[in-house]
One Martini backbone bead per residue (centre of mass of N, CA, C, O) as a GRO file, in nm:
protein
   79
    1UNK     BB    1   8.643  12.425  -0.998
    2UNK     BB    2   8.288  12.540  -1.122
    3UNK     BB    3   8.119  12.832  -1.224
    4UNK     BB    4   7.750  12.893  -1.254
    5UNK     BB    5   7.492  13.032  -1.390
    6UNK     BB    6   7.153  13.067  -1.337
    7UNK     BB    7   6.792  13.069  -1.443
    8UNK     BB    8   6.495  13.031  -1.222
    9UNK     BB    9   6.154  12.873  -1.155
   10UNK     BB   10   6.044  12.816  -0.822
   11UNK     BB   11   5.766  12.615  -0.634
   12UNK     BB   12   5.631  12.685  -0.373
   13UNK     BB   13   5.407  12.711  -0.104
   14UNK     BB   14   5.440  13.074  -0.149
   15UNK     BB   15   5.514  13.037  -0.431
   16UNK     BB   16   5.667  13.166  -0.675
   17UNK     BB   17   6.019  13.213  -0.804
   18UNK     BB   18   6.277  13.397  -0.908
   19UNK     BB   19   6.599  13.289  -0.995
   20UNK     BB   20   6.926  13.351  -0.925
   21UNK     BB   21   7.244  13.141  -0.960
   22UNK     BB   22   7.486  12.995  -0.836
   23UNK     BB   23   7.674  12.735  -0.937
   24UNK     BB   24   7.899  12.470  -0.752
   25UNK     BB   25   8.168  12.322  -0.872
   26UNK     BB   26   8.336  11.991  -0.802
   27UNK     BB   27   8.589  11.705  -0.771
   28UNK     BB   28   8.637  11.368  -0.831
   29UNK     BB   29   8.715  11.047  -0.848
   30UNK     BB   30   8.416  11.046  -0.979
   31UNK     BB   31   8.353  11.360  -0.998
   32UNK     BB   32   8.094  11.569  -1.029
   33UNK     BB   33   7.985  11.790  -0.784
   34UNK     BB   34   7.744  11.989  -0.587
   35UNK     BB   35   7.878  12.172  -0.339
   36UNK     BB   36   7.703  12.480  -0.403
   37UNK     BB   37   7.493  12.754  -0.362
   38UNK     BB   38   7.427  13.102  -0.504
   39UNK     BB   39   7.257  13.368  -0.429
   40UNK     BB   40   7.170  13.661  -0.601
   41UNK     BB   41   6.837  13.677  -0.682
   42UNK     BB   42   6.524  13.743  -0.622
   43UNK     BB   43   6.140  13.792  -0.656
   44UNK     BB   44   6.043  13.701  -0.291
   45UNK     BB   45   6.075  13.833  -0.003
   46UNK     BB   46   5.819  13.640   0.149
   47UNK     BB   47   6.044  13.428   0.121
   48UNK     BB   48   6.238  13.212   0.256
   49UNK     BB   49   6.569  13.207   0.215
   50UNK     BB   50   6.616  12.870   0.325
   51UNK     BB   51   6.413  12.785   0.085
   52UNK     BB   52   6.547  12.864  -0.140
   53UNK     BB   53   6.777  12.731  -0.148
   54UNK     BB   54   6.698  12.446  -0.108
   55UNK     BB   55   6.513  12.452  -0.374
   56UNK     BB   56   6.803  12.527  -0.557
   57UNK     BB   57   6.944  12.266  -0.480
   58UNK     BB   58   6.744  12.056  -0.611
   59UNK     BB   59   6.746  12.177  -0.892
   60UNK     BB   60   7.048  12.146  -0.929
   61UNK     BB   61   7.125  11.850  -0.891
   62UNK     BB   62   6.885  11.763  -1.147
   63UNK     BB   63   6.918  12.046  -1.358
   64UNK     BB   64   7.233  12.047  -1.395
   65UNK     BB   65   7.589  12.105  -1.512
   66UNK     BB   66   7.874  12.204  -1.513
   67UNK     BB   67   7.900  12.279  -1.831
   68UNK     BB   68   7.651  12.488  -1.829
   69UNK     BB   69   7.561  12.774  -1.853
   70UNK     BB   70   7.703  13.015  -1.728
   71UNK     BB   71   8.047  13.127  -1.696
   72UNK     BB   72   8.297  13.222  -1.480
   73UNK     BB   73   8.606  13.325  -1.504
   74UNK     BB   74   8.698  13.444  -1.255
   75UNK     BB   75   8.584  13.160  -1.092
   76UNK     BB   76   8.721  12.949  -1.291
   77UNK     BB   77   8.859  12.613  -1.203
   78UNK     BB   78   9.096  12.352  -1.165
   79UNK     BB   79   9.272  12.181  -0.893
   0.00000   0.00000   0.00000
């Protein structure tokens, strides 16, 4: 597993949004994949929580990579 930091700005219905989250990637005989995103904080609060989420699924999908961002060291390993 590892985790890494993105910051990004995300479009929705409701307006723009700045998203801080963490991507979890895991690992397996395919290789690496997005397993689950961690909201740390957005600046929207008018926009539905599982909006932003969904939204930031999409986009970490998409544009993110195990081995891009911040890497978190405190919770980064490889099983």
């Amino acid at each position: 597993m590892r985790t890494n930091k993105h910051n990004t700005k995300i479009n929705t219905n409701y307006g723009e949004v700045d998203v801080e989250f963490s991507a979890i990637w895991s690992i397996d005989q395919d290789g690496w994949f997005l397993s689950h995103v961690d909201i740390i904080d957005y600046d929207n609060e008018s926009i539905p929580y599982d909006t932003v989420v969904n939204m930031t699924i999409e986009y970490a999908t998409y544009n993110c990579d195990p081995l891009g961002g911040n890497c978190d060291e405190e919770i980064d390993y490889v099983d």
